[in-house]
C-alpha positions as CSV (number, residue, x, y, z in Angstrom):
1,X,-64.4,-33.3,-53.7
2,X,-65.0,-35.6,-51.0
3,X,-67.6,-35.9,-48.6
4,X,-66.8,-34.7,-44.9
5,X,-67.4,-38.2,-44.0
6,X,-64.5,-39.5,-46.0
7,X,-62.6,-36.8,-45.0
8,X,-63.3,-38.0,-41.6
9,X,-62.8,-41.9,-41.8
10,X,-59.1,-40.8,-44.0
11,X,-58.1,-38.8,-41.4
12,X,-59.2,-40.5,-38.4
13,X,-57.7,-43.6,-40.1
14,X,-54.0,-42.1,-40.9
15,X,-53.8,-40.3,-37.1
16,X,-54.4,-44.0,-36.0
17,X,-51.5,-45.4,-38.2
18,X,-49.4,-42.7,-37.0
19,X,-49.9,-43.8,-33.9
20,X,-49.6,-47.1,-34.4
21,X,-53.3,-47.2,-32.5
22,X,-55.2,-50.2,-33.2
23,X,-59.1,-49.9,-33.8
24,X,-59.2,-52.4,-30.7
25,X,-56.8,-50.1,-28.5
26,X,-58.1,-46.7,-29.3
27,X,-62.0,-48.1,-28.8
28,X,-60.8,-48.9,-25.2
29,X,-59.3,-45.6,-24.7
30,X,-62.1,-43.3,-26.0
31,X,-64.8,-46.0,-24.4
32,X,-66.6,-46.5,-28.1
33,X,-67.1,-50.3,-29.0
34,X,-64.1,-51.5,-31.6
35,X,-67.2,-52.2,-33.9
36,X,-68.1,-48.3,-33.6
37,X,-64.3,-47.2,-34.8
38,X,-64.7,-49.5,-37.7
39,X,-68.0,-47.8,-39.4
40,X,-65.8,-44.3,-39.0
41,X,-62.6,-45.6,-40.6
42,X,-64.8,-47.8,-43.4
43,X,-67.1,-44.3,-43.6
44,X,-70.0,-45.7,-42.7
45,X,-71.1,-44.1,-39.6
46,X,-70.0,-40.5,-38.4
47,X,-69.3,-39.6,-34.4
48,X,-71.5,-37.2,-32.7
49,X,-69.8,-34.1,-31.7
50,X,-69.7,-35.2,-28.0
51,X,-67.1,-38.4,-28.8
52,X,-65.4,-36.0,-31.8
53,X,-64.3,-33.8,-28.4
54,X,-62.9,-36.9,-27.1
55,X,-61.6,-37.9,-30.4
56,X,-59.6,-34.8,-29.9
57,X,-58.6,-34.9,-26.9
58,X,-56.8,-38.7,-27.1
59,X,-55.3,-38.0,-30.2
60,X,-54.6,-34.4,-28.6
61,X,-55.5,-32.4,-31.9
62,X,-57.7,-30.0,-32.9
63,X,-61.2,-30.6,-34.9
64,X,-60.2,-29.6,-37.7
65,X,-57.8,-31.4,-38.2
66,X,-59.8,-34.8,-38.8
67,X,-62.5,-32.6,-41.4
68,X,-58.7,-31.2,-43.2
69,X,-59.0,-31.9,-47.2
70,X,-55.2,-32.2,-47.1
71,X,-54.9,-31.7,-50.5
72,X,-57.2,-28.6,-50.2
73,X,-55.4,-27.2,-47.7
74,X,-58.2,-25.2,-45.8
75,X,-61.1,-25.7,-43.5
76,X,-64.2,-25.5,-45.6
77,X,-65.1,-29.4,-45.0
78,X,-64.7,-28.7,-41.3
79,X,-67.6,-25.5,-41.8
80,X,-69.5,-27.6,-44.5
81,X,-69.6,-30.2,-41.0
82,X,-70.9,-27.8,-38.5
83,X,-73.9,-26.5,-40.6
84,X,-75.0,-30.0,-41.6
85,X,-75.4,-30.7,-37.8
């Protein structure tokens, strides 16, 4: 099962490409360094909840949806997230 961070820098990384969002473009637009949106796609670093909210709000999407296991179809990585906080 993978981690909520992969889960994470997957999603995060397909909404982008569906987009067609550039790390560059969407860094500007949330007002995170491109640098920044590079460790989240790559997995290395994970957002506080503060920039997640603003995450959500550019790409205009629910929470969840960038902690969804697609393949698991449910929410528990998106739980599993908020208690490790």
């Amino acid at each position: 099962m993978p981690t909520v961070r992969q889960l994470f820098a997957g999603n995060l990384d397909r909404m982008l490409r569906e987009r067609g969002l550039t790390q560059r473009a969407f860094a500007q637009a949330i007002g995170i360094s491109e640098p920044m949106v590079s460790k989240w796609v790559n997995g290395v670093n994970f957002p506080e909840d503060a920039v997640i909210d603003r995450i959500c709000e550019y790409l205009k999407i629910a929470p969840v949806e960038l902690f969804r296991d697609r393949r698991a179809r449910g929410i528990r990585a998106f739980k599993r997230h908020r208690r490790l906080l």
